[in-house]
C-alpha positions in Angstrom: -24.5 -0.9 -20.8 -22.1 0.8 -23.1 -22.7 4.5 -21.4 -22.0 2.6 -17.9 -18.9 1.6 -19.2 -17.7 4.6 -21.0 -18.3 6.5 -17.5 -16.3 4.5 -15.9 -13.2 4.5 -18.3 -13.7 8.5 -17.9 -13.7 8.5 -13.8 -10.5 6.1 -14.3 -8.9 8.2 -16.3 -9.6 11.7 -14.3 -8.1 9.0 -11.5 -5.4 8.5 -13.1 -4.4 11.9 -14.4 -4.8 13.1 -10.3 -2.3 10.5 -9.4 0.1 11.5 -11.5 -0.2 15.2 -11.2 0.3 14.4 -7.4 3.1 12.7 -7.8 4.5 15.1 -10.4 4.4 17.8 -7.6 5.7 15.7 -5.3 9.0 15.0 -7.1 9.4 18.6 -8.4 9.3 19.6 -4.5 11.9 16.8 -3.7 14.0 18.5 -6.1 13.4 22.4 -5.2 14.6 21.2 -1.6 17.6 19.8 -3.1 19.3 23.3 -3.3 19.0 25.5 -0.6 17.6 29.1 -1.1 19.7 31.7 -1.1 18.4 35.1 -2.4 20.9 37.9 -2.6 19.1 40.7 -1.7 19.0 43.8 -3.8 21.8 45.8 -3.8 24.0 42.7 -2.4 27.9 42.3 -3.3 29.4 40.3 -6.0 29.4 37.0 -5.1 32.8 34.5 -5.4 33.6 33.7 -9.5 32.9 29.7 -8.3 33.1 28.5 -12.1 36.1 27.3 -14.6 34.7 29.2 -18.0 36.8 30.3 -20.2 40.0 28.5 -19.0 40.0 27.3 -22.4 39.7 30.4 -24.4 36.3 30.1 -25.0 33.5 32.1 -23.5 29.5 32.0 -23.8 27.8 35.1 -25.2 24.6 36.5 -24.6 21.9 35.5 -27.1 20.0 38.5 -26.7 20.0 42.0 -24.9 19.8 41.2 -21.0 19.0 43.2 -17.9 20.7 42.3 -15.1 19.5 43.1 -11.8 21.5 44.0 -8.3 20.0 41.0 -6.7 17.9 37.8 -7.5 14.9 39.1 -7.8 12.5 40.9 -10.5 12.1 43.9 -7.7 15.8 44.6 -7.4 17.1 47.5 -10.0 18.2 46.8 -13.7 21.6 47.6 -14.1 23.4 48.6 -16.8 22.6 46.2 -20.1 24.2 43.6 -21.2 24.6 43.1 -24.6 23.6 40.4 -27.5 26.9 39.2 -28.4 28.8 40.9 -25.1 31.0 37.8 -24.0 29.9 36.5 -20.5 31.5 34.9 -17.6 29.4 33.1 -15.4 30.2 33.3 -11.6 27.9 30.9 -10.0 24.0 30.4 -9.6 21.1 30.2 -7.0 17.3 29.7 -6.3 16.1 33.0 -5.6 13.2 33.7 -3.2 10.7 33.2 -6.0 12.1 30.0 -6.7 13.6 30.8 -10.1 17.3 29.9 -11.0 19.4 33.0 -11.0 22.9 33.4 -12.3 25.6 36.4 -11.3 27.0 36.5 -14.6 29.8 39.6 -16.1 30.2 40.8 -19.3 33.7 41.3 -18.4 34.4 43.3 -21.9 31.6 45.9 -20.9 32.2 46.0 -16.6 28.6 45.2 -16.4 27.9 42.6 -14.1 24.4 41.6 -12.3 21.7 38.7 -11.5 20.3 37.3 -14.5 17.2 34.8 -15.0 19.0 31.8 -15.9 16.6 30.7 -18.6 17.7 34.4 -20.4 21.2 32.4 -20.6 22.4 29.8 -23.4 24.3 27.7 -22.3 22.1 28.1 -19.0 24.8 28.1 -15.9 23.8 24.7 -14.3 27.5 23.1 -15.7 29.1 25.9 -13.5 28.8 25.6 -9.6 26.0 27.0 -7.2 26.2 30.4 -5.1 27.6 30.0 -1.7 25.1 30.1 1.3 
């Protein structure tokens, strides 16, 4: 009687933990199709500065030595680095075509300016506004 029972907890627990991984998926896709995809290609043009950083003197700066690439995307180029400490101004942010948040962000001190993964950024840029489709 007691192995009958323990069987059963386990089936309702796997039951359980299905559910909820369903349902986990289910919202995260509700979300991703809350903000439209819109990959800028390699090689694209700067988009529009859509953000108000910096209107108060201060700016973010990056927390470690970044790459930043000529579109949102890992296969675009790297650019010329951005360094840790190089004050940035973040110009607005999209979903690229592999899903991931990307942010155009300057380091206006250097010139160097490209697409950066936003989870490379502290503070990460979803305070400033999204890319323009």
């Amino acid at each position: 009687m007691h192995m009958r029972t323990t069987k059963t907890v386990v089936v309702s627990g796997v039951a359980a933990l299905i559910a909820f991984s369903a349902a986990g998926t289910a919202a995260s896709a509700e979300q991703a199709s809350d903000v439209e995809i819109q990959h800028y290609p390699c090689g694209s043009s700067r988009p529009p500065n859509r953000d108000t950083q910096g209107s108060n003197g201060v700016w973010p700066k990056a927390i470690r030595d970044l790459a930043p690439q000529s579109g949102s995307a890992y296969s675009c180029s790297d650019l010329a680095t951005i360094y840790h400490g190089d004050r940035l101004d973040y110009y607005c942010w999209t979903v690229g075509s592999d899903n991931a948040i990307w942010t155009y962000v300057s380091a206006f001190d250097r010139g160097t300016a490209g697409w950066v993964l936003d989870n490379k950024l502290s503070p990460t840029s979803q305070g400033s506004a999204n890319c323009p489709t």
